[in-house]
ROBA-492963 format. One record per residue (C-alpha): x, y, z. Coordinates in steps of 0.02 Angstrom, whole numbers, padded with zeros to 5 digits, always signed. Each point is the difference from the previous one (the first is absolute). Layout:
<recs>
XYZ
...
</recs>
This chain:
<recs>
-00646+00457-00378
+00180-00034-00044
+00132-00137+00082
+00160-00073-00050
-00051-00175+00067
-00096-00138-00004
-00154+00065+00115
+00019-00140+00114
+00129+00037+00168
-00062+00175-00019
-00111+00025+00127
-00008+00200+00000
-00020+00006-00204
-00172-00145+00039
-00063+00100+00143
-00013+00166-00120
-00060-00079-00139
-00128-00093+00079
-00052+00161+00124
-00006+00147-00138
-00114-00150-00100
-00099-00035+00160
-00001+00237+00002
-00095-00031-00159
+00133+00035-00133
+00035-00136-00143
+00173-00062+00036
+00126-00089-00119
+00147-00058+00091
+00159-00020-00130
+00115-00127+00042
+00135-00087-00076
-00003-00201-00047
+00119-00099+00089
-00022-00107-00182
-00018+00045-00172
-00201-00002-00008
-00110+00129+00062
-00085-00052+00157
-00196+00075+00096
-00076-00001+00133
-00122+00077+00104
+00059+00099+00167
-00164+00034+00091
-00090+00100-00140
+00185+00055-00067
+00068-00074-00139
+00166-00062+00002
+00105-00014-00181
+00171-00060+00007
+00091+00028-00174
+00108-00086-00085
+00169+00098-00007
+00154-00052-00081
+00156+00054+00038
+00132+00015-00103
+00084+00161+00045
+00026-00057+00179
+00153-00082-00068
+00136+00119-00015
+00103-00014-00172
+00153-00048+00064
-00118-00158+00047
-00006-00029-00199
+00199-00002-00004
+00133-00124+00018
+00140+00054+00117
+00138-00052-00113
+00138+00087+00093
-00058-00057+00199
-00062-00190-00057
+00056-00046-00170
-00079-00153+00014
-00157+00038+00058
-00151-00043-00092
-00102+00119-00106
-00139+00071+00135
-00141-00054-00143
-00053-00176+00102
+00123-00122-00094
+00064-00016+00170
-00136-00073+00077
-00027-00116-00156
+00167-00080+00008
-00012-00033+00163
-00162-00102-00015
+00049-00088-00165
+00150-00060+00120
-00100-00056+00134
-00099-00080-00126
+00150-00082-00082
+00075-00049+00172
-00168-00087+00019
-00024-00099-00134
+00177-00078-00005
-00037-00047+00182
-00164-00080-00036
+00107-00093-00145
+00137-00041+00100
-00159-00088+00135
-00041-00096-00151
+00163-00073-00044
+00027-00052+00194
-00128-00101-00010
+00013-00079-00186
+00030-00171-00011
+00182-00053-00015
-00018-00073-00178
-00045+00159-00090
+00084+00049-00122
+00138+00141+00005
-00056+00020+00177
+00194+00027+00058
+00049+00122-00152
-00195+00102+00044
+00054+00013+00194
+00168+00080-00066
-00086+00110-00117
-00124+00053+00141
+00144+00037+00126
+00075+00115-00152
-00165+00083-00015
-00020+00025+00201
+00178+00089-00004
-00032+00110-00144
-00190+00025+00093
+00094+00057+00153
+00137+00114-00099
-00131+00085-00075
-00109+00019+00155
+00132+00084+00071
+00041+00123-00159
-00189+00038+00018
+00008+00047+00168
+00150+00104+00012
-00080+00104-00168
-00166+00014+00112
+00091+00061+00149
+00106+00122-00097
-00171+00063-00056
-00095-00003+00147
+00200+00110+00076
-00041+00129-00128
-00177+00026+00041
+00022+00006+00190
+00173+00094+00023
-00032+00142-00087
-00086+00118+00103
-00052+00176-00028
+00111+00074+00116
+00145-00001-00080
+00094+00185-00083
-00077-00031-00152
-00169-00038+00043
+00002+00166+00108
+00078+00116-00143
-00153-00077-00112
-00124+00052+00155
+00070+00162+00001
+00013+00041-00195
-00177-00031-00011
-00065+00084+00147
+00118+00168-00031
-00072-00025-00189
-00197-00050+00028
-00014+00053+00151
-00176-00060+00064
-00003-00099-00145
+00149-00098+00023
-00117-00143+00052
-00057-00047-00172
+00203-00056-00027
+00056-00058+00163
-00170-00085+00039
-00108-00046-00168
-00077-00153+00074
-00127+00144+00065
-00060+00011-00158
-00065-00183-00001
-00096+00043+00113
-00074+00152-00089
-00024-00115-00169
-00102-00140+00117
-00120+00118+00086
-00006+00178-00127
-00107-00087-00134
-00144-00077+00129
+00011+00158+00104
-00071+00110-00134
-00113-00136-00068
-00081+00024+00184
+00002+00183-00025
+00002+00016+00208
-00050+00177+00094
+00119-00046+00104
+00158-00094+00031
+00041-00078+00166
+00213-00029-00008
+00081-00109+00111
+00169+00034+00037
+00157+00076-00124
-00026-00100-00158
-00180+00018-00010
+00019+00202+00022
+00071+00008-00185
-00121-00102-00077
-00135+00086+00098
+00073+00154-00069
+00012-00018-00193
-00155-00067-00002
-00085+00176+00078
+00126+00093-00121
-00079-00122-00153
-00159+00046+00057
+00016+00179+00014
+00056-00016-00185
-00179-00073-00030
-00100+00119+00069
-00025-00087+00176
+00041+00025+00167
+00075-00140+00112
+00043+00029+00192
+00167-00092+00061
+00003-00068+00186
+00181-00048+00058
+00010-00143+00133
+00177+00051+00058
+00032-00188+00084
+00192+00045+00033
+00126+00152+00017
+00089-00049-00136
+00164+00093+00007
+00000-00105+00177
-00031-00171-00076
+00144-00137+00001
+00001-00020-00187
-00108-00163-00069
+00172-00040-00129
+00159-00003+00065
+00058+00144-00137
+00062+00176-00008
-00158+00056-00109
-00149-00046+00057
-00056+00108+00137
+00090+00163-00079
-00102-00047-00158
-00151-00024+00095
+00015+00134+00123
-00003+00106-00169
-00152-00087-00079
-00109+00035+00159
+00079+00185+00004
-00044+00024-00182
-00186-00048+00025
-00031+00038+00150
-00066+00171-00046
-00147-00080-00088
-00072-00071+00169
-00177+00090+00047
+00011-00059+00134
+00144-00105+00122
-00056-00141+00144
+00121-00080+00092
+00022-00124+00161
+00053+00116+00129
+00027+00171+00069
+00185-00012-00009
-00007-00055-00182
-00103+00128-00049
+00108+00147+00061
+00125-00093-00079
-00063+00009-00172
-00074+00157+00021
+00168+00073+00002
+00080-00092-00117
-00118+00017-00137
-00053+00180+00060
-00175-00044-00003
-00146+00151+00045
-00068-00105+00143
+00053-00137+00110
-00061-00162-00056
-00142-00109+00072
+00023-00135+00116
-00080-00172-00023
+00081-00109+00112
+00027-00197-00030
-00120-00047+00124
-00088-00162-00034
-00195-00016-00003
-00124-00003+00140
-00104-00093-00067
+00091-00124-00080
-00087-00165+00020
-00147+00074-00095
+00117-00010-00151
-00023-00173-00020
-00102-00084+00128
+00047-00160-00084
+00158-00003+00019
+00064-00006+00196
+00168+00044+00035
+00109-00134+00012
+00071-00047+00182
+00194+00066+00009
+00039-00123+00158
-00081-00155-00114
+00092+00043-00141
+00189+00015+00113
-00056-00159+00076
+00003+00074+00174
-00117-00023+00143
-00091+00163+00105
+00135-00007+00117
+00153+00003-00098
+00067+00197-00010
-00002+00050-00185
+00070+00159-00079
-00054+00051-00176
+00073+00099-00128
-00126+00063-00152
+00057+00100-00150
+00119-00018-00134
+00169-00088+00024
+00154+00090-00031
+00184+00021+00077
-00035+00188+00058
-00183-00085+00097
+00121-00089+00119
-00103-00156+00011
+00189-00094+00050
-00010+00074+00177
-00147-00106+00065
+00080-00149-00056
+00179+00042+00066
-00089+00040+00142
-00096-00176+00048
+00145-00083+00063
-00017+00117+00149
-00195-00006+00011
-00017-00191+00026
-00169-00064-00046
-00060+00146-00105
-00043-00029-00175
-00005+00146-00160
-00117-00003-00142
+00041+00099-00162
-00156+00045-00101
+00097+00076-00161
-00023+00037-00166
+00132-00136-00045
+00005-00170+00107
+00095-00075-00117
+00096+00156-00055
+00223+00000+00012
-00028+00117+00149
-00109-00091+00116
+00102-00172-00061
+00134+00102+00061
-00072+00033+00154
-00064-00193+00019
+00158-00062-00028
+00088+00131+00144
-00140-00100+00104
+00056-00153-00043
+00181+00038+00049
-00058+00059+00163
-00104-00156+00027
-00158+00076+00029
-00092-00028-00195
-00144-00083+00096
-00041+00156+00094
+00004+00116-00180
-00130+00000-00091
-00032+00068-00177
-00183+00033-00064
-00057+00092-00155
-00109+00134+00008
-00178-00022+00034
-00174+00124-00092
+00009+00170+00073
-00155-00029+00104
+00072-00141+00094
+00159+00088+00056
-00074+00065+00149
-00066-00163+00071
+00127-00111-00084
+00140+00096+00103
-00105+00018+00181
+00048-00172+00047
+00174+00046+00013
+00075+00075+00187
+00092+00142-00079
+00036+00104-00153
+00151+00035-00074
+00067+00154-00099
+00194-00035+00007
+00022+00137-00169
+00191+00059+00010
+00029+00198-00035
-00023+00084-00163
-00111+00151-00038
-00145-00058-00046
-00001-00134+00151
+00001+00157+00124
-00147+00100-00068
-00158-00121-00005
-00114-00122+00128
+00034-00121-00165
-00146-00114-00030
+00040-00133+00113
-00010+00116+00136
-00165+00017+00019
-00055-00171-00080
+00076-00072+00190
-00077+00168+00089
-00164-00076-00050
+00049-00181+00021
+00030+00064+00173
+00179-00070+00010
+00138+00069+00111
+00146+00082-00122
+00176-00031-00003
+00049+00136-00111
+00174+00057-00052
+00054+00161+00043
-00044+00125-00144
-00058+00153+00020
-00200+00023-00017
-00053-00156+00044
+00119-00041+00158
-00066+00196+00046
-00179-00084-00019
+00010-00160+00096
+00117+00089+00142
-00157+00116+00024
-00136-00115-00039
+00078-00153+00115
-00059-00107-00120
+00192-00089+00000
+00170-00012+00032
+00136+00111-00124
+00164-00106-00032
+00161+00099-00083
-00002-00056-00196
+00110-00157-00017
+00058-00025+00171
-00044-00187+00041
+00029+00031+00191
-00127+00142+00021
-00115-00105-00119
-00005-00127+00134
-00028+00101+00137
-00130+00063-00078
-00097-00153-00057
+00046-00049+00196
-00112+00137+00072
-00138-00012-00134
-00043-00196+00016
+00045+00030+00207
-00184+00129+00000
-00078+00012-00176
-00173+00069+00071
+00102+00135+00074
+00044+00015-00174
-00186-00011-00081
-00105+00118+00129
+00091+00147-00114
-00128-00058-00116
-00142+00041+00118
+00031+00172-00021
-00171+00096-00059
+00006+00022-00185
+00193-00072-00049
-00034-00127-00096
-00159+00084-00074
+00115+00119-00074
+00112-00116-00087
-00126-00066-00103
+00003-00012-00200
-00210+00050+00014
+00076+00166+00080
+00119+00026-00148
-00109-00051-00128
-00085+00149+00054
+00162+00113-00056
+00021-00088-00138
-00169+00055-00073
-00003+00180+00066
+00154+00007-00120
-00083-00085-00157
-00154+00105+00039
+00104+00162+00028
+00065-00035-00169
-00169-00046-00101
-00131+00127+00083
-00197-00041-00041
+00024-00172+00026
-00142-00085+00089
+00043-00011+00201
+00045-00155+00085
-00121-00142-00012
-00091-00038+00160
+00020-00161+00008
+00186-00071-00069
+00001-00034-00194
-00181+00051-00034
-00053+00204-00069
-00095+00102+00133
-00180+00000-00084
-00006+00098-00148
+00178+00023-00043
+00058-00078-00150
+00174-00112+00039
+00156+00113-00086
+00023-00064-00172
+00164+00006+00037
+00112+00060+00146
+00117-00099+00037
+00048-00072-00141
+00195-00076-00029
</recs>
């Protein structure tokens, strides 16, 4: 099993691995090191391998260029920069240290007056050169932020190479994919899988050359593509002309090689069924968090949310869980509290500490109402479900783009089976699903005023709210132990003869020999 992170904040890449090891296959999960060692673990009986991946062709070459013309001055971008500036620093410390001493030397010593002079010399020249320093390191820093990928230039280069490589064109206008390939490639055929599980549009290629390298060898390897995202609908993760064009082409490239396509809802799968032209629509596996999740670790209870906000039973509290980004709209429940007095908001992100959320914490502070935000980091995938029940309400405040209107994203149903009333923004599946469901209130994306009214009419009657979750077999449905079940009819679709289903979860029915390997990277 393949993934472009770190394992942990990726609750639907865990759930798989540890479910398809729990199915009975042998499961390598391939990660990649947030540091430059290798790192293991165990996942359940899944093994977890982040690798160590440099990544050197991330950095575009202009990157490796001073901009003579723009900021003569500039520093070379090779970290001499950074190493003036702290031999400064260092200098500016020392002569104040000395200048400490001679305050406090006794008046006979000698050449005491002709040192201070000396010493005020030295401060000047100190301060002269701290500022040369700085204005070289802000010319540099000017030539790495302003230009942008957007500009004619950068756009005549995007189209050259996609009118010349078509497809291809990724391997110029995107090489750090290849880092990538160079990290994972090598241990991938060491493992020498039956099958490869791919998460998301960088994992597809690797996933792909390594079933073409096999072929070469004489073996077979069956590809599974997690589609996570409609790419040619995602807001682009670098603020530059190339990178969804070039990536849009690497996924169209490989995509072909798939045996076999899951994705996280219908919408998405028509989606790439067209695009891609695929023989049959792909299988769903929604993000739907486990039912039995405090089996996972009985050890570890789920911390309490209200404890952890400061906040006692009584207090109305609104949570936000996910990842925090502009386009999530996590600004509208604090522009918001001025007009809900007494309610607080807890944000249980990805980055607490990130320049987003201190973004959003200092909009709070503006407002005056920082003691009633609250930013948490993100808790084991297990203890989502209880960790977030001790909140009043749920919110999904996601502003419009395309892949925002085509999924019940995975925060959906982790409050479904928290039981939480939803305040959820007004895209298109998911308001269609809580308008018929009654499960919450739908707000129009980015209005503050309609956010308020309805965060009014949700803490006014929340068990209105929560008896949608009475409803015979909802919430039994939106369960990962119900995917899981997809998930395997697809590996075992792929890999006929393999032994069924254990009986009981991560043991071999009696007399079936556990896969030697299924599931491998």
């Amino acid at each position: 099993m393949l993934v472009d992170n770190g394992v942990n904040g990726d609750s639907r890449v865990q759930k798989a691995a540890r479910s398809a090891a729990e199915a009975g296959w042998e499961v390598v999960l391939l990660g990649r090191s947030p540091v430059t060692e290798e790192r293991t673990w165990q996942l359940g009986r899944a093994q977890v391998r982040l690798l160590s991946m440099p990544a050197p062709l991330a950095r575009r070459r202009h990157e490796f260029r001073r901009a003579w013309l723009r900021w003569p001055l500039a520093y070379p971008p090779n970290g001499v920069a950074a190493h003036r500036q702290q031999s400064v620093k260092a200098w500016r410390a020392d002569l104040e240290v000395r200048a400490a001493q001679l305050a406090v030397a006794a008046p006979g010593t000698p050449r005491l007056t002709l040192r201070r002079r000396l010493l005020r010399a030295e401060q000047g020249l100190a301060k002269l050169s701290a500022t040369w320093v700085s204005g070289r390191y802000w010319m540099l820093t000017q030539a790495r932020t302003r230009r942008k990928f957007r500009n004619p230039w950068d756009r005549a280069y995007t189209l050259f190479w996609e009118s010349v490589k078509g497809d291809g064109a990724w391997r110029r206008l995107e090489p750090s994919l290849w880092d990538y390939e160079l990290a994972y490639g090598p241990v991938i055929d060491e493992l020498a899988p039956d099958l490869i599980h791919a998460n998301d549009f960088r994992m597809l290629g690797v996933a792909a050359r390594a079933k073409i390298r096999a072929r070469a060898r004489g073996r077979e390897i069956k590809v599974v593509w997690d589609a996570h995202e409609f790419l040619p609908g995602l807001k682009p993760w670098q603020d530059n002309a190339r990178w969804l064009p070039a990536h849009m082409a690497h996924e169209r490239e490989y995509a072909p090689y798939a045996d076999a396509v899951v994705t996280v809802s219908d919408g998405l799968a028509e989606l790439l069924q067209r695009e891609h032209r695929l023989a049959e629509t792909p299988d769903v596996v929604l993000n739907a968090p486990a039912a039995g999740s405090e089996d996972l670790d009985p050890d570890a209870a789920a911390p309490d949310l209200r404890a952890r906000c400061g906040v006692g039973p009584d207090v109305p509290l609104l949570v936000y869980s996910g990842a925090a980004a502009r386009q999530r709209g996590l600004d509208i429940m604090v522009d918001a509290l001025p007009r809900l007095p007494g309610v607080h908001v807890a944000l249980v992100v990805n980055k607490p500490d990130g320049p987003y959320v201190s973004g959003v914490l200092a909009r709070a502070r503006k407002l005056g109402v920082a003691d009633r935000v609250h930013a948490l980091p993100y808790v084991a995938h297990w203890q989502v479900v209880p960790f977030l029940a001790g909140a009043d309400a749920g919110v999904i405040p996601i502003h419009h783009w395309p892949n925002h209107e085509i999924a019940l994203i995975t925060k959906f149903f982790e409050y479904s089976h928290a039981r939480l009333p939803m305040i959820v923004s007004d895209v298109k599946t998911m308001a269609g699903t809580v308008r018929s469901t009654g499960q919450g209130e739908v707000f129009r994306a980015e209005d503050v005023a309609d956010f308020v009214r309805a965060v009014t009419a949700v803490l006014a009657d929340p068990e209105r709210y929560r008896a949608a979750y009475d409803r015979p077999g909802l919430l039994q449905s939106w369960t990962w132990e119900a995917q899981a079940e997809v998930l395997d009819s697809v590996y075992r679709r792929l890999l006929p003869g393999r032994p069924p289903a254990p009986g009981r979860a991560g043991e071999p029915a009696p007399g079936d020999p556990r896969p030697a390997l299924g599931v491998g990277t």
